[in-house]
N, C-alpha and C positions, 0 to 999 in steps of 0.2 A: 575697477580696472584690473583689469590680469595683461602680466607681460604688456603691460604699453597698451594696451588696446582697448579704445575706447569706446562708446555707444557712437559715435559719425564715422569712427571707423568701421565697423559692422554694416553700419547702413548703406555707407557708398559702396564696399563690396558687393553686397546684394542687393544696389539698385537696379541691374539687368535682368533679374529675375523676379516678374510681379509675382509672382505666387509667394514671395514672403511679404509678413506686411508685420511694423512694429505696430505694440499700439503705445498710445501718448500715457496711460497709466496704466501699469502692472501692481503691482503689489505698494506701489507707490501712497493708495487711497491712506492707508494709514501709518505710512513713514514716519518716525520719527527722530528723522533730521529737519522734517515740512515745521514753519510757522504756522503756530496754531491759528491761524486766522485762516489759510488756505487749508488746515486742517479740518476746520468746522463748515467750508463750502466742502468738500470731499465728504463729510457728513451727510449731506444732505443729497448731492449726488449721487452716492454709491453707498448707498444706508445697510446694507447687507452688508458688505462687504468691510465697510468701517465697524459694524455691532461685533465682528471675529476679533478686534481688537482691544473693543470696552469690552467684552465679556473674558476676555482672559483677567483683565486685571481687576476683576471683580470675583472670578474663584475664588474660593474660601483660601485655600494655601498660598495666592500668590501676593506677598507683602508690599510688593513695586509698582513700579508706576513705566512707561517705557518712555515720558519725557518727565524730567526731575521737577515734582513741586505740580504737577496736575496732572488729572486723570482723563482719558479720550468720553468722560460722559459728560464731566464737565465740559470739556472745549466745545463739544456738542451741544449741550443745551445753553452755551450763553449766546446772548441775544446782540448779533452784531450792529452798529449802527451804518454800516455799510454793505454792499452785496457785491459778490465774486464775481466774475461770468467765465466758462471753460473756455473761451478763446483770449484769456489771458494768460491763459499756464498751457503754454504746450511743449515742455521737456522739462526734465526735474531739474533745478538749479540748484540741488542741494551740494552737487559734485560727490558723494558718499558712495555711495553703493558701485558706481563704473558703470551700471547700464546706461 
């Protein structure tokens, strides 16, 4: 959020013009404000796109972790006993970021 303005405020301004189009995950795939549970469907979804974030914390120089106490390979390869589906998450309810 800048100055007050929020991700529905954006979208209703620009609902008379279809040529823009939000999409429901930006950079969102590997947030880490996300519950690792929705982290590790996002895994699997968008597996390209989640590997740009296991592979930073995996360089040799970078000592951190970007959620405290696990690593994005582990959230990844643990084995759910339940399954996500994308029309369960369609806007980020983290409130963090303001998109």
């Amino acid at each position: 959020m800048k100055d007050g303005i929020y991700k529905d405020n954006i979208q209703e301004y620009w609902k008379q013009n279809s040529r823009v189009r939000f999409a429901n995950f930006n950079n969102c795939v590997g947030c880490f404000h996300q519950n690792p549970i929705l982290l590790h469907h996002r895994s699997t979804e968008n597996a390209v796109k989640y590997e740009w974030f296991a592979s930073q914390e995996r360089q040799k120089n970078y000592k951190n972790t970007f959620i405290n106490g696990i690593t994005y390979d582990t959230i990844r390869d643990k084995k759910l006993q339940f399954e996500l589906f994308d029309y369960d998450f369609s806007d980020c309810d983290s409130g963090y970021c303001g998109l």
